[in-house]
N, C-alpha and C positions, 0 to 999 in steps of 0.2 A: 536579551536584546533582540536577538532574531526572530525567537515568539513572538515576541509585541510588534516586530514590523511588518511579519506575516498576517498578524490581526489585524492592523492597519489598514493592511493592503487589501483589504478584505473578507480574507481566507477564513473558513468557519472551523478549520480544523487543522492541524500541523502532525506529522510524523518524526520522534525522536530517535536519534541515532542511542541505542544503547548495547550492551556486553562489552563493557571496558574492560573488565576480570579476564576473559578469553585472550585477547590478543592484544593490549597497550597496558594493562595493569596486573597488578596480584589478583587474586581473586576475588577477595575478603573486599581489599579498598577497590576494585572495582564495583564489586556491589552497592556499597555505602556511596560511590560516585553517581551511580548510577540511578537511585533512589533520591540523591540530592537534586540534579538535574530533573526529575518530574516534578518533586515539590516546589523546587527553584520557578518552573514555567509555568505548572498552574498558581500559585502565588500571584505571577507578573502577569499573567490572562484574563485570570478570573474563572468564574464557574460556566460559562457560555460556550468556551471554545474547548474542540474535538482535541483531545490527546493521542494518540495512535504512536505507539512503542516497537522496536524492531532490533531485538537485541541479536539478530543474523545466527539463530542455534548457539548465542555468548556463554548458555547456560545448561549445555547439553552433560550428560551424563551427573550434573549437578542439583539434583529436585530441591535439596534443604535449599542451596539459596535461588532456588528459581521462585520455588515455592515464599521467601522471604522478601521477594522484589516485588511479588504480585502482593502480597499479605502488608507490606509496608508501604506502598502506593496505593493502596483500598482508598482512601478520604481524597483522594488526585482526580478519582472517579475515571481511570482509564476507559477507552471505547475501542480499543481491541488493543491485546497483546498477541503479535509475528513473529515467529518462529521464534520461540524461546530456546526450543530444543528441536533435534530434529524429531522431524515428524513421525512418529510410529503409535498402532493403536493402543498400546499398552499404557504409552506416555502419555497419550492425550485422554485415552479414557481416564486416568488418574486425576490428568491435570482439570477436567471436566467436571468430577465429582470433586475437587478440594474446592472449585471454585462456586458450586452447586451450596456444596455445606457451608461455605463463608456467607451467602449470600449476596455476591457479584455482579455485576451487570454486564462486567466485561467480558468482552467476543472473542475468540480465538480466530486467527487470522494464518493462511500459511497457504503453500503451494505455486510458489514460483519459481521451484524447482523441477516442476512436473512436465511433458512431454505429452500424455495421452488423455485425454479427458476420463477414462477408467481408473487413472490413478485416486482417482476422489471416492472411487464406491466403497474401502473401508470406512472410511470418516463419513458416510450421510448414513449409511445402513446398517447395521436396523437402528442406530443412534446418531444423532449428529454429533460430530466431533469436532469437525471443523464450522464454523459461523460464518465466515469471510472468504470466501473464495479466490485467490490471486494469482493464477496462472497469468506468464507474462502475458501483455499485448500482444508486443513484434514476434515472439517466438511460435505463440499456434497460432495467432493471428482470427480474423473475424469467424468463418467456420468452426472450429474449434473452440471459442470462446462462448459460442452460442451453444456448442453441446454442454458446455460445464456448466454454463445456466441452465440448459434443460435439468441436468442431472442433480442442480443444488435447488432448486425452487421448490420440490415437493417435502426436500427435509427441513425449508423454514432459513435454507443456507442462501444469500447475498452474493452476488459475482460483485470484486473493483480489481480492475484488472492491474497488475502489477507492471509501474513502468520506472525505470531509470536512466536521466540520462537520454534522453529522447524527445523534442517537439512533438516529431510525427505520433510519437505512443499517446502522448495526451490528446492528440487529433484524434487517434483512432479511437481511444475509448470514448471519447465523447460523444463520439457515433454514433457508438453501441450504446452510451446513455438512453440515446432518442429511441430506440429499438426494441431493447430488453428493458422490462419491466423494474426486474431485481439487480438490478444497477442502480446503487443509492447513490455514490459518488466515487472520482474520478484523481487518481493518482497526478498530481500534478507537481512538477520536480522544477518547475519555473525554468528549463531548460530552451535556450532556444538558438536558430539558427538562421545566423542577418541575410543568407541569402534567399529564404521565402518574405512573401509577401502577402498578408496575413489579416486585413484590416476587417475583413468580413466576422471576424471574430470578435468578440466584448466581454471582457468577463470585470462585474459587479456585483459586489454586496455578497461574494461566494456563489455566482450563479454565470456561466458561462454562456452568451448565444450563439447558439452554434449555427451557423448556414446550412442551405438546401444544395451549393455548388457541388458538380462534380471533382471528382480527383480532392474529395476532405476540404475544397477550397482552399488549396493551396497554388498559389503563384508565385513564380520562379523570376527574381531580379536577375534577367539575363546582363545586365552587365558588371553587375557583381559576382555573378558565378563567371564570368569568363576571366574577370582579374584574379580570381581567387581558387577556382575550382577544377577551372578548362585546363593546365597545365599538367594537371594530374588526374585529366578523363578517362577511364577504360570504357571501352563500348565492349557489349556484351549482347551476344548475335544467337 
């Protein structure tokens, strides 16, 4: 039901919450839960709209069923699998070539655990590992986000920058949409906060316009922020 309202509302792609075996299930039935819910959503979508999976590392140190999740979602037609496991090159190069020999479409997505934009030079060189580039927005912020795009464009690798939980993040990456080239599209967690004021913005048919204003165009309902905000001000000098 939430798929199809995000399709509704628009959205040309949704992102699933999965690794139920990790931390709320067995392992075995969360897999089989897990594999349920893609089939369950692309069923209710159809073949149009973007799948994007995010089993939060649910499936680390476990390849038989990492490897079972991606191998039994194949006909769901995924468009990236996020951090299956944690990241290291030994995992990825594996999981690269399983995904090679099956013949796959699906992108490997990961890195919003990262801090330095160096952290990515195992996964682009001399192979790409990583597809998807997702260092958060808010944490390196726009500097830093344009070096991981410098560093991912020659290996063929995409920057979408990783947000949660944030209005501002999907401000800021849509920014960066207009800027950087290799920004296909923009994390958006339909998060939002009544005390901006926001109208300059329009997002239809999956397609956001984004303003020329300074400050992200973003404007501040000063008198909702004082009933709500100002009682709990720190100014910071």
């Amino acid at each position: 039901d939430e798929a199809v309202e995000a399709q509704r509302a628009g959205y040309r792609g949704i992102k699933l919450k999965l690794g139920r075996g990790f931390r709320w299930m067995e392992k075995e039935a969360g897999l089989l839960r897990d594999i349920e819910v893609v089939k369950a959503v692309r069923k209710a979508t159809g073949p149009g709209l973007r799948i994007m999976v995010d089993p939060n590392n649910g499936y680390q140190g476990d390849r038989e069923r990492a490897w079972r999740l991606m191998a039994e979602t194949a006909e769901s037609k995924l468009y990236w699998m996020e951090q299956i496991f944690p990241a290291a090159v030994e995992e990825y190069t594996w999981l690269k070539d399983k995904i090679k020999q099956a013949g796959m479409s699906v992108l490997v997505a990961d890195g919003e655990q990262y801090d330095q934009p160096t952290d990515f030079d195992p996964y682009l060189q001399p192979g790409r590992l990583m597809d998807v580039l997702q260092t958060d927005i808010r944490h390196l912020g726009f500097l830093d986000e344009m070096a991981v795009s410098r560093k991912g464009e020659p290996a063929g690798a995409v920057l979408t920058p990783h947000n949660w939980g944030s209005q501002v993040g999907v401000l800021m990456a849509l920014h960066m949409s207009k800027a950087i080239k290799n920004v296909p599209l923009v994390e958006d967690d339909r998060s939002t906060c009544d005390i901006f004021t926001l109208e300059d913005y329009q997002f239809r048919d999956g397609v956001y316009t984004v303003p020329n204003n300074p400050g992200l165009a973003i404007r501040v309902d000063e008198r909702l922020y004082t009933l709500k905000c100002k009682p709990n001000e720190v100014i910071v000098s």
